[in-house]
Structures are given as C-alpha cells and as structure tokens.
C-alpha positions in Angstrom: -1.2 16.4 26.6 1.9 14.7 26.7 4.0 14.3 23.3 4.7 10.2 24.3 1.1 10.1 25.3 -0.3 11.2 21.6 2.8 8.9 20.1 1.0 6.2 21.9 -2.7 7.2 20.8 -1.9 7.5 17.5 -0.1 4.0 17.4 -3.5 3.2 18.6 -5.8 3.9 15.8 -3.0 4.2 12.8 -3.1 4.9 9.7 -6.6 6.6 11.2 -7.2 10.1 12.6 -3.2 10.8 13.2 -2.0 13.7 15.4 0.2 16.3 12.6 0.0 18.8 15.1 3.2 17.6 17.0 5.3 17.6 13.6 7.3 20.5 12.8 6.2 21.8 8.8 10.0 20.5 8.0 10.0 17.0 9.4 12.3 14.7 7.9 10.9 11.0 7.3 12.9 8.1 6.6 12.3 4.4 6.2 14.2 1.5 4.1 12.1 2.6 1.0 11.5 6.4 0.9 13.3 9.8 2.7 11.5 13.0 2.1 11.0 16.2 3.9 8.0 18.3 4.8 4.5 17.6 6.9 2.5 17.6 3.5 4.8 14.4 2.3 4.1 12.9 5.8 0.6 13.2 5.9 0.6 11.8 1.7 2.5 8.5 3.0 -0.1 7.9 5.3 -3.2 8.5 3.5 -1.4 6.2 0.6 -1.3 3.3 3.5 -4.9 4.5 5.0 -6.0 4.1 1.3 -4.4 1.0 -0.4 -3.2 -1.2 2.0 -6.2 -3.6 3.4 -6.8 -3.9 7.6 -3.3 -1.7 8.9 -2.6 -2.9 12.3 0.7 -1.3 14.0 1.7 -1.9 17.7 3.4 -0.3 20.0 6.3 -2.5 21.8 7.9 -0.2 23.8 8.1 3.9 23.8 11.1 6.1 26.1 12.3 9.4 26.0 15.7 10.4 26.8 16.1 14.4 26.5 15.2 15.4 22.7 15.3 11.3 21.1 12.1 9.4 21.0 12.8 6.1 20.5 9.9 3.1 20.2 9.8 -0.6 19.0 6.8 -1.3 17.1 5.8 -4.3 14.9 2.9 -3.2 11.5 1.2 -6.0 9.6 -1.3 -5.5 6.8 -3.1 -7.4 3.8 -1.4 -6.2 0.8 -4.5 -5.7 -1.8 -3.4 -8.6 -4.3 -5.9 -11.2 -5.5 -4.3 -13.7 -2.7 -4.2 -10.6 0.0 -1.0 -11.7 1.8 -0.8 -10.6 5.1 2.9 -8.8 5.4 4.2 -8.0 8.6 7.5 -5.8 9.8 8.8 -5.1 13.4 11.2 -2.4 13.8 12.2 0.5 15.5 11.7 4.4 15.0 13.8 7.2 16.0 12.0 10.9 16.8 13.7 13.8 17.4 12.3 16.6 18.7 13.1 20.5 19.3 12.4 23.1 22.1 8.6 23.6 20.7 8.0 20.1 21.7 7.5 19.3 17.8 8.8 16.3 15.8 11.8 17.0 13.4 13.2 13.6 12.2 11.4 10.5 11.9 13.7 7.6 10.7 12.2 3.9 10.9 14.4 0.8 11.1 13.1 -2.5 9.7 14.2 -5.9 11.6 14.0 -7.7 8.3 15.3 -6.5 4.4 13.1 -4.8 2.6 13.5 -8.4 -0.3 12.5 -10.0 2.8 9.5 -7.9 3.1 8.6 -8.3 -0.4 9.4 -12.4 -0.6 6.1 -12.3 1.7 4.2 -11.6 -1.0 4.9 -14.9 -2.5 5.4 -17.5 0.4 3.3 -20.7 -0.2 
C-alpha cells in the first residue's frame, strides 16, 4: 500500500490503531511543545493523546508528495478532560520526510495559532 494512502487512513481513525510500520526506529518528531527522537517516543505521544484527551478528532485538509517531502494540512480538536471539558481545536500543517526504504524520518508539525493561543481556549467564556 501506498505510503500517502496509510498517511490518509491513519488521519482517519487517529489517535486509534496507527500505522508505526512506515516510521524509521530514529524518527525525529517535532511540534510547538515537544522534539524528541526515536519510534518508542512516537508511539508514547500518542498513546498519552489516545489516553487523556476526551473524543480526538483530526482531519485531513490536504495531503502531496513531491520526491522525499510529505507535506499535509490538517486541523485536530479535542475535549480537554477538565471539569468544564473545553473543546480545543488547532489547524496546522506537518512536514514528513522520508528515505529510500519508503520509511518516515522527520515529522515536524506547524500550528496556525500560538501555543498561548491554544491554551487561552481553555478558559474562553
């Protein structure tokens, strides 16, 4: 199968039944909040979001591949589990890229909005 058409199926059903195979052992992550190396880290993050955040809903905008870059728009929302479970939601942009075994290397997410924006959503009235 196609490495855009897993991306796409595991956009589907995250933080759920993800695809590690296409990850290389060393992937690189990044996002506003965290970098790290290594599959085992990856898979951690997204058991952490599988277990605490409440109804994970991420969407794919757009997907393309040009040579070894990956690129897709996506926007996440979620209930963070607070007493008032505020429903946060962040569009962005992620970066792959991949090497000659067809496995991911790098993985670096972009946030449209601060990550102070993301947390003053936790307290809108």
């Amino acid at each position: 199968m196609d490495i855009l058409e897993i991306l796409r199926q595991d956009y589907a059903k995250f933080p759920l039944d993800q695809n590690y195979d296409i990850y290389a052992e060393d992937v690189y992550f990044q996002d506003p909040t965290s970098k790290f190396r290594g599959l085992n880290r990856y898979r951690k993050t997204i058991a952490f979001i599988q277990k605490w955040f409440k109804n994970p809903h991420l969407e794919l905008l757009e997907i393309q591949r040009i040579d070894r870059l990956i690129t897709t728009r996506w926007s996440l929302s979620w209930n963070t589990p607070l007493p008032w479970e505020p429903r946060i939601a962040i569009t962005g942009r992620s970066e792959l890229l991949v090497n000659d075994l067809e496995l991911i290397t790098s993985h670096i997410d972009y946030w449209d909005r601060s990550v102070l924006d993301v947390v003053k959503q936790h307290f809108r009235g």
